[in-house]
Gaussian input, Z-matrix of N, CA and C with variables (Angstrom, degrees):
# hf/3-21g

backbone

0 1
 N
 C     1     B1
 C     2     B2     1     A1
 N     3     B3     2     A2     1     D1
 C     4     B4     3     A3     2     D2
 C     5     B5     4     A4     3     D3
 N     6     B6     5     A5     4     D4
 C     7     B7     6     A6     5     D5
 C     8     B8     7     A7     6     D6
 N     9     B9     8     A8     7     D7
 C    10    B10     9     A9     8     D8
 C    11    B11    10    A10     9     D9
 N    12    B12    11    A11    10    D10
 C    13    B13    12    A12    11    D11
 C    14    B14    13    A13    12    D12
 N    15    B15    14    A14    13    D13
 C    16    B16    15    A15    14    D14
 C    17    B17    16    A16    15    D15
 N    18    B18    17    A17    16    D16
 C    19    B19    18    A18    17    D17
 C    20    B20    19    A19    18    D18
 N    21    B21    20    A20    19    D19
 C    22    B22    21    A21    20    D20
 C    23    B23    22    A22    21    D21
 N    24    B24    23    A23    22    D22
 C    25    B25    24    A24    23    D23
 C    26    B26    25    A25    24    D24
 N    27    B27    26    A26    25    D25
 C    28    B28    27    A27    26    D26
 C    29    B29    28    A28    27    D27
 N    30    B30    29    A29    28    D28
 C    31    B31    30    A30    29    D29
 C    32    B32    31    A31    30    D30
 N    33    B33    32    A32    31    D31
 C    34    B34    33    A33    32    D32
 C    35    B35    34    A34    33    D33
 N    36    B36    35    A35    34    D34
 C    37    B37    36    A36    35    D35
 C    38    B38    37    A37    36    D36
 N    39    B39    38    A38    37    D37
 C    40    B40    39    A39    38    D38
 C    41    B41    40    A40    39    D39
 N    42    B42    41    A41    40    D40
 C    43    B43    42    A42    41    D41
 C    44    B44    43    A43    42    D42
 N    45    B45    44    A44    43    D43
 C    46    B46    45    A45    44    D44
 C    47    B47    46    A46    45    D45
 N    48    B48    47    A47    46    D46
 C    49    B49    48    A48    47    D47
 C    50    B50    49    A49    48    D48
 N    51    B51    50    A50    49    D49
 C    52    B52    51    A51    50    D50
 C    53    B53    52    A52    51    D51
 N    54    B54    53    A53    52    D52
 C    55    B55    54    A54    53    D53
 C    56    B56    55    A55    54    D54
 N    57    B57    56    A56    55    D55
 C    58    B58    57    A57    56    D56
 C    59    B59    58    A58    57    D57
 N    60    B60    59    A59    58    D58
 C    61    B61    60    A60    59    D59
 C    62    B62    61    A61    60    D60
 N    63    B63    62    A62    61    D61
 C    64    B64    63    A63    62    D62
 C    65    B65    64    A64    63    D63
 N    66    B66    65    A65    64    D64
 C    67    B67    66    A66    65    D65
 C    68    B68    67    A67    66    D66
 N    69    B69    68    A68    67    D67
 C    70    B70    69    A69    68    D68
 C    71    B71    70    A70    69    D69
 N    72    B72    71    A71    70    D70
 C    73    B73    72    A72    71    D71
 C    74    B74    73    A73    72    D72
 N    75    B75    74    A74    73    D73
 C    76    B76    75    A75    74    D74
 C    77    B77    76    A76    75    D75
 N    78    B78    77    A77    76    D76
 C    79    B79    78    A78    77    D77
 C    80    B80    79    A79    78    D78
 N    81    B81    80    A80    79    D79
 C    82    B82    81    A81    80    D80
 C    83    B83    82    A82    81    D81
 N    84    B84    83    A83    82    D82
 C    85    B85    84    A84    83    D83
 C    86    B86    85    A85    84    D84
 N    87    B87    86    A86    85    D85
 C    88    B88    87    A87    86    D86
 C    89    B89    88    A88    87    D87
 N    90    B90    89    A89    88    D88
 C    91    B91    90    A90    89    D89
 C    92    B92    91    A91    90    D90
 N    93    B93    92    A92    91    D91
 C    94    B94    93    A93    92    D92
 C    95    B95    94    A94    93    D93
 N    96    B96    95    A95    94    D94
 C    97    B97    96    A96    95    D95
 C    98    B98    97    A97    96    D96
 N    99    B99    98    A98    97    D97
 C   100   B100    99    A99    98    D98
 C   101   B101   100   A100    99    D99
 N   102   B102   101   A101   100   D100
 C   103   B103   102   A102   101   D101
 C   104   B104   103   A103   102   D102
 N   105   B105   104   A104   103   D103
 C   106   B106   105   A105   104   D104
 C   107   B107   106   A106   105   D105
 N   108   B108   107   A107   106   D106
 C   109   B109   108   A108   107   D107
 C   110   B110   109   A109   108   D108
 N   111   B111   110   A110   109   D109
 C   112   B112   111   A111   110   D110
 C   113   B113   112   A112   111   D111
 N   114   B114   113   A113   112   D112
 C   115   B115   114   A114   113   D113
 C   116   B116   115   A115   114   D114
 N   117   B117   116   A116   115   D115
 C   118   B118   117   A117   116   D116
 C   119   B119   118   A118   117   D117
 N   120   B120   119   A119   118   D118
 C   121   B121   120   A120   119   D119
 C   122   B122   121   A121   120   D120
 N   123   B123   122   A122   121   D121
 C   124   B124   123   A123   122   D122
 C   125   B125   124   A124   123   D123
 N   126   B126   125   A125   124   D124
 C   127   B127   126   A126   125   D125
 C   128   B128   127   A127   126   D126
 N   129   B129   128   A128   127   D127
 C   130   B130   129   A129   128   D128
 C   131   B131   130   A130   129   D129
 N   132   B132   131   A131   130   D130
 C   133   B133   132   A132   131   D131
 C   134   B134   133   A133   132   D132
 N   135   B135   134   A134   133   D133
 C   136   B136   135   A135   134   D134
 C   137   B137   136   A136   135   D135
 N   138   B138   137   A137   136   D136
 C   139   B139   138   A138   137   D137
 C   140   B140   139   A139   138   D138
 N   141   B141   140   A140   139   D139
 C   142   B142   141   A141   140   D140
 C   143   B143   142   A142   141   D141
 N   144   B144   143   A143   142   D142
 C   145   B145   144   A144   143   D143
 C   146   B146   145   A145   144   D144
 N   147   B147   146   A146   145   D145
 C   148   B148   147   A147   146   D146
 C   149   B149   148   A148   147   D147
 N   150   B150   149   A149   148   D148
 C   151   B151   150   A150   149   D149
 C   152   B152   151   A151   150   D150
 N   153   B153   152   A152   151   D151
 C   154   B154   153   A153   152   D152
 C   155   B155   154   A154   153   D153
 N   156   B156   155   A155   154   D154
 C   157   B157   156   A156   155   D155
 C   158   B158   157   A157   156   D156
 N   159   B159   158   A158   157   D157
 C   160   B160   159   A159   158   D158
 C   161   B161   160   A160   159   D159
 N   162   B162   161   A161   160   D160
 C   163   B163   162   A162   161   D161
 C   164   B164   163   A163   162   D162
 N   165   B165   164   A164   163   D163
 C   166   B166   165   A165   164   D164
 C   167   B167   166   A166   165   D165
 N   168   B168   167   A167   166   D166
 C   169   B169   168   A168   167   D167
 C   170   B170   169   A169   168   D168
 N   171   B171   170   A170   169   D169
 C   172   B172   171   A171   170   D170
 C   173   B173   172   A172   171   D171
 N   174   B174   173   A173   172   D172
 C   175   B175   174   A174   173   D173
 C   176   B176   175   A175   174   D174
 N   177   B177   176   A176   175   D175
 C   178   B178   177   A177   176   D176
 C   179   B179   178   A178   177   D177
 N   180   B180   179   A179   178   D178
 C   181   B181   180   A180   179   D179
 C   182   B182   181   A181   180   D180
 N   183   B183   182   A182   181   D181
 C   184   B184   183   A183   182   D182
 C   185   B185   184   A184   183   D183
 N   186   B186   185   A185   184   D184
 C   187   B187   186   A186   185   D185
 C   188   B188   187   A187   186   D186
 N   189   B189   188   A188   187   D187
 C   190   B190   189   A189   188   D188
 C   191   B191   190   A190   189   D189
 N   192   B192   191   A191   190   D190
 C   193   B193   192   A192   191   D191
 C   194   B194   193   A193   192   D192
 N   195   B195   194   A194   193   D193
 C   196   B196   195   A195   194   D194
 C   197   B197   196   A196   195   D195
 N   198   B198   197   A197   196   D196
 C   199   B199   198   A198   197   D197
 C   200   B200   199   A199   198   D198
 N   201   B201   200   A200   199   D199
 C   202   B202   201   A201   200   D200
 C   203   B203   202   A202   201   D201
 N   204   B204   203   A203   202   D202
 C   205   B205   204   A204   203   D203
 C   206   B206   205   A205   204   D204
 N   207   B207   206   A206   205   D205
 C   208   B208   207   A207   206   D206
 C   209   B209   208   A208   207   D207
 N   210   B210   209   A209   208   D208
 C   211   B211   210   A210   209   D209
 C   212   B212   211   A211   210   D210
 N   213   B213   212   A212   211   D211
 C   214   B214   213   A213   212   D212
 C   215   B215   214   A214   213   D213
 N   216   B216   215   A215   214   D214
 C   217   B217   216   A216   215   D215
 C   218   B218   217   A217   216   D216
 N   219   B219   218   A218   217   D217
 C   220   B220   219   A219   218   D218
 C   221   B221   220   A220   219   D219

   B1=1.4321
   B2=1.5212
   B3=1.2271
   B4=1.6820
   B5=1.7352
   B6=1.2996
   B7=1.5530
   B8=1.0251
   B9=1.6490
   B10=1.5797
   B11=1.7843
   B12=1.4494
   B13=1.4414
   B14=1.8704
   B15=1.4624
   B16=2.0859
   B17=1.6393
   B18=1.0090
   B19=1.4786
   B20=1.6742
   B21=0.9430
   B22=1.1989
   B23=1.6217
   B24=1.6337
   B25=1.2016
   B26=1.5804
   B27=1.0403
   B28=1.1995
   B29=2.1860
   B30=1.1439
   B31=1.6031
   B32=1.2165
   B33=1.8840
   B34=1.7014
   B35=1.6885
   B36=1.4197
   B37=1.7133
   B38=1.8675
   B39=1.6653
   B40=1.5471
   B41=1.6743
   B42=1.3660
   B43=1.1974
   B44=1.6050
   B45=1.4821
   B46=1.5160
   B47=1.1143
   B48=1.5094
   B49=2.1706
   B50=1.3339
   B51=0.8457
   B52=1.7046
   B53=0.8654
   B54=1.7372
   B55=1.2226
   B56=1.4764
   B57=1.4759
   B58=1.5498
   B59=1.9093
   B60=1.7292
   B61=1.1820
   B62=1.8978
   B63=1.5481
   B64=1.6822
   B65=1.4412
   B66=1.5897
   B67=1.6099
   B68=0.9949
   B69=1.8165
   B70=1.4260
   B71=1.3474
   B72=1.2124
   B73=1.4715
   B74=1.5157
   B75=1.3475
   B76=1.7335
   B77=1.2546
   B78=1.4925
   B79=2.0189
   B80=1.0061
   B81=1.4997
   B82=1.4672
   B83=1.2496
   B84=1.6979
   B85=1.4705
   B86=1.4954
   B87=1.2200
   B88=1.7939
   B89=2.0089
   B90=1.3361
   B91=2.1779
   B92=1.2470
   B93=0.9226
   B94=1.7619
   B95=1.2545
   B96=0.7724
   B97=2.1274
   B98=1.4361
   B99=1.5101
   B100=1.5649
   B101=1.5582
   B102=1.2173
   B103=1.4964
   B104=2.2492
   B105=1.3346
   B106=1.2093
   B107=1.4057
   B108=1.6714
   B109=2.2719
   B110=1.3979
   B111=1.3339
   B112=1.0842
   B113=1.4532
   B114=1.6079
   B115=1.1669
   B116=1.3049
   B117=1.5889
   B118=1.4723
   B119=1.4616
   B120=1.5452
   B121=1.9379
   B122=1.5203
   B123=1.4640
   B124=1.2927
   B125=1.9108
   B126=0.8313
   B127=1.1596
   B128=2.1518
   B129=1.1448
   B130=1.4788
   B131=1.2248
   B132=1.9753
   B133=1.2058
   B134=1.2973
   B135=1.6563
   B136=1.7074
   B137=2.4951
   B138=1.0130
   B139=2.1062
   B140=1.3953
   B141=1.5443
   B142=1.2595
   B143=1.7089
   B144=1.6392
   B145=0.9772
   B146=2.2271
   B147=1.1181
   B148=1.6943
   B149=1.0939
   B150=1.8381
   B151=1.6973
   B152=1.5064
   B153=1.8470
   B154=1.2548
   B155=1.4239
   B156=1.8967
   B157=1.4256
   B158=1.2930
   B159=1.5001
   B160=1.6620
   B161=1.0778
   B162=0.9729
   B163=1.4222
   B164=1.5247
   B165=1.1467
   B166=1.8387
   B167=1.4118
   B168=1.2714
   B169=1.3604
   B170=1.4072
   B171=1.6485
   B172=1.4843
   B173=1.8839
   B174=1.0737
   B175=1.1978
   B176=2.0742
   B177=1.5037
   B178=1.3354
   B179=1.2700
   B180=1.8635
   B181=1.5039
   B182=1.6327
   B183=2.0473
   B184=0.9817
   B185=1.1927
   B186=1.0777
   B187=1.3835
   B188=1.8427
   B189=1.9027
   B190=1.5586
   B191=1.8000
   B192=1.3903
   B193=1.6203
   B194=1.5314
   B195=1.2995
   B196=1.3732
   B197=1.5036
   B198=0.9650
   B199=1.6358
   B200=2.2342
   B201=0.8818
   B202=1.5760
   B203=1.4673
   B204=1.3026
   B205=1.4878
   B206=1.4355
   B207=1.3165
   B208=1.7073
   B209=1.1794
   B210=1.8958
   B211=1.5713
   B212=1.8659
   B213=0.8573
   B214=1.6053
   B215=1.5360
   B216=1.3999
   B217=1.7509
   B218=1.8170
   B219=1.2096
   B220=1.6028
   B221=1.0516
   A1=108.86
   A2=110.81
   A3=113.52
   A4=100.65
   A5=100.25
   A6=112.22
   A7=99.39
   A8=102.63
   A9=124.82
   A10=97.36
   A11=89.00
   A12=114.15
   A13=103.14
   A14=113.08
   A15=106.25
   A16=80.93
   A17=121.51
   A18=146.19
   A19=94.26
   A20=153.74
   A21=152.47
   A22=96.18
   A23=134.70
   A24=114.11
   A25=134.85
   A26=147.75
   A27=155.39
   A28=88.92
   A29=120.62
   A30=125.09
   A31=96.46
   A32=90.55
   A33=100.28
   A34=81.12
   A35=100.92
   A36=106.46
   A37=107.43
   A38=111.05
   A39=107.18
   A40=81.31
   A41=112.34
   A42=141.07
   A43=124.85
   A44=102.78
   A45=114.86
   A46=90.64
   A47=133.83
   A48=115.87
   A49=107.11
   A50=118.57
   A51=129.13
   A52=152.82
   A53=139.78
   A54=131.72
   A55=138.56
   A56=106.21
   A57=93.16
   A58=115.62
   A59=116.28
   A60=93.89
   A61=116.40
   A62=88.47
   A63=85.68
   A64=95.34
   A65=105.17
   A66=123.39
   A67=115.38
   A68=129.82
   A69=113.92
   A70=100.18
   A71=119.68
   A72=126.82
   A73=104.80
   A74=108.23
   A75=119.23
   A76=123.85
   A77=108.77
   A78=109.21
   A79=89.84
   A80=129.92
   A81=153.70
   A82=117.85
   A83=112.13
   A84=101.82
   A85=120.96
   A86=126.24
   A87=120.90
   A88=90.62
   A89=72.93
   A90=107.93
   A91=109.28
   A92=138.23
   A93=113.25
   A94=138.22
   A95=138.22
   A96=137.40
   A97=78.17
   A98=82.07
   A99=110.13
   A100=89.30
   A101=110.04
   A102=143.34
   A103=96.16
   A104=124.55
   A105=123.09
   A106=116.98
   A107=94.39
   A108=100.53
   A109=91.52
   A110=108.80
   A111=133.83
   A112=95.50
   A113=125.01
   A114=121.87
   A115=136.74
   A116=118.11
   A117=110.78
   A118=113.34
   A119=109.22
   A120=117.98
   A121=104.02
   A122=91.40
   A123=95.57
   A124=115.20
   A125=131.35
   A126=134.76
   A127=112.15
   A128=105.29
   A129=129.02
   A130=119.21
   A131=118.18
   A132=109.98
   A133=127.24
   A134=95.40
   A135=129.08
   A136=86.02
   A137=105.14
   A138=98.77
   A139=92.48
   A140=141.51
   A141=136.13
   A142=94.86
   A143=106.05
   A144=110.49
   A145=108.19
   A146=102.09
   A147=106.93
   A148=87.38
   A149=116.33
   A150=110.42
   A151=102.80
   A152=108.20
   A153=102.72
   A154=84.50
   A155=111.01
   A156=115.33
   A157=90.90
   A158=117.48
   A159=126.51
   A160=121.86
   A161=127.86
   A162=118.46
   A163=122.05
   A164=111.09
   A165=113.62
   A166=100.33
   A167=143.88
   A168=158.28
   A169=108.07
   A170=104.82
   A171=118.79
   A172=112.41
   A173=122.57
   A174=121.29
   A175=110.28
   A176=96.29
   A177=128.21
   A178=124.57
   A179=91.87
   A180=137.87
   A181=90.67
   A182=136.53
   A183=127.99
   A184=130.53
   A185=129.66
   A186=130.31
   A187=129.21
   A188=90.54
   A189=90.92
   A190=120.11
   A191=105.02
   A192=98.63
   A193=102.75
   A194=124.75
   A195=129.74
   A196=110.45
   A197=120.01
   A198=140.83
   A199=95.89
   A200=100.40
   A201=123.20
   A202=113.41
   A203=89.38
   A204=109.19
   A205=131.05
   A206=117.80
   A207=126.74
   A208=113.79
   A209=105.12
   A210=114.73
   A211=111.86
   A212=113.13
   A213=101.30
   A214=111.37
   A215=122.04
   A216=114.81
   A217=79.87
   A218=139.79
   A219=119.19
   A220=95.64
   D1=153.66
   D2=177.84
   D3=-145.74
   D4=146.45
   D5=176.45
   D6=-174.14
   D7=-152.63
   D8=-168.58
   D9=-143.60
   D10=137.58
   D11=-159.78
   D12=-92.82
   D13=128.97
   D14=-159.92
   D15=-73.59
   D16=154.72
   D17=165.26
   D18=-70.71
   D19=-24.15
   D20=-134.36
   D21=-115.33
   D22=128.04
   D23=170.02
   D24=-83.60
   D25=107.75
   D26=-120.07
   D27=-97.06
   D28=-51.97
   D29=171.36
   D30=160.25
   D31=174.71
   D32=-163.00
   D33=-131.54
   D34=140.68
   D35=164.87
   D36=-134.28
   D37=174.76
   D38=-164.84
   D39=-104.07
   D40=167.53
   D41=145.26
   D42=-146.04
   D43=161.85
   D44=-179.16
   D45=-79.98
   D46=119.69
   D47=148.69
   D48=-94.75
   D49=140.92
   D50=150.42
   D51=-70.85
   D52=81.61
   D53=164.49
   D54=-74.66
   D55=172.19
   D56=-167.77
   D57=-51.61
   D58=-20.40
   D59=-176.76
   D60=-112.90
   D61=-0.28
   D62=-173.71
   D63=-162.61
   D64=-168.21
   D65=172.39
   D66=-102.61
   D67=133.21
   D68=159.57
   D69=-115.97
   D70=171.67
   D71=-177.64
   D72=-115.60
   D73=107.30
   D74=165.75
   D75=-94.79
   D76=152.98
   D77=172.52
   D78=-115.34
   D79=119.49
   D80=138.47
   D81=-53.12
   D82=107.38
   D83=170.46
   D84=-89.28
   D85=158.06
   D86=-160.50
   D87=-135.10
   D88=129.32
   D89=-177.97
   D90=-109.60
   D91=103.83
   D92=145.70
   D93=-10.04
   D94=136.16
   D95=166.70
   D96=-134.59
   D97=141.90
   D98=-172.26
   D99=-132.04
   D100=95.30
   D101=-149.07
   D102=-73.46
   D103=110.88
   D104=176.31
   D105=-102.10
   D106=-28.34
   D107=-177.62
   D108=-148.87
   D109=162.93
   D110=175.81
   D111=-122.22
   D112=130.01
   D113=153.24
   D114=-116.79
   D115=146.55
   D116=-151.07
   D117=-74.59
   D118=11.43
   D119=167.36
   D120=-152.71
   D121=154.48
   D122=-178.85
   D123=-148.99
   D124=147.22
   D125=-178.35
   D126=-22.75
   D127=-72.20
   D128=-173.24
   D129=-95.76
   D130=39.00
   D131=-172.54
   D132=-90.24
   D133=-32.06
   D134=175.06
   D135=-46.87
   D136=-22.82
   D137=-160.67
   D138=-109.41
   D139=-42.54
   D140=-151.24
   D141=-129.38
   D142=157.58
   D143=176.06
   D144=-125.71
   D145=156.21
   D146=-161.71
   D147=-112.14
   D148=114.46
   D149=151.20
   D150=-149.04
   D151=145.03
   D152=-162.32
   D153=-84.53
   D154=167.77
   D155=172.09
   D156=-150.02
   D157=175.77
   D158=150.89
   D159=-63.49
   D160=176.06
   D161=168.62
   D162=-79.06
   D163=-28.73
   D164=176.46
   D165=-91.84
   D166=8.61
   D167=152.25
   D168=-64.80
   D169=-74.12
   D170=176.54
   D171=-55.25
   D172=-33.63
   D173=-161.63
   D174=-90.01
   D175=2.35
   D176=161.74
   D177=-51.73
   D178=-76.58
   D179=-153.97
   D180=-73.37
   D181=-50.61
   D182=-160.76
   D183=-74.71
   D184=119.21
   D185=167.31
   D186=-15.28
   D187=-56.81
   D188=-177.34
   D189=-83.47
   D190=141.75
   D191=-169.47
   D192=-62.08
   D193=-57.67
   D194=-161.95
   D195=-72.85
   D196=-12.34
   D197=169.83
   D198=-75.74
   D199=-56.61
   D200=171.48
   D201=-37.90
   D202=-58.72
   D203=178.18
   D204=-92.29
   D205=19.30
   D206=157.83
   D207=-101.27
   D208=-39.01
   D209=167.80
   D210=-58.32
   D211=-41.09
   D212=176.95
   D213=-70.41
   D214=-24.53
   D215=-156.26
   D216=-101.74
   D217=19.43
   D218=174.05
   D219=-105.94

């Protein structure tokens, strides 16, 4: 995908990530992309998967609650 990222911060939520030997705990900050192409490859496709949703669709599909929960309050 390629676009342009809103200057505006959209929210920040925590998650557990996982490495091969432990947990660290990150705050993810969340931007907009204001989506212009879709391209049919992308760097990280073989690891991530691309599907458009709604937002109360997407806020379904995610794992993290508080991640969950910005997608429902936009």
């Amino acid at each position: 995908m390629t676009g342009n990222t809103d200057k505006n911060l959209f929210g920040t939520f925590t998650y557990w990530k996982r490495s091969d030997s432990h947990f660290d705990l990150v705050r993810a900050h969340l931007y907009p992309l204001w989506v212009t192409k879709n391209l049919p490859q992308w760097k990280e496709e073989a690891e991530r998967q691309m599907k458009w949703a709604s937002l109360g669709n997407a806020s379904i599909a995610v794992d993290e609650p508080e991640l969950s929960a910005l997608l429902i309050k936009a």
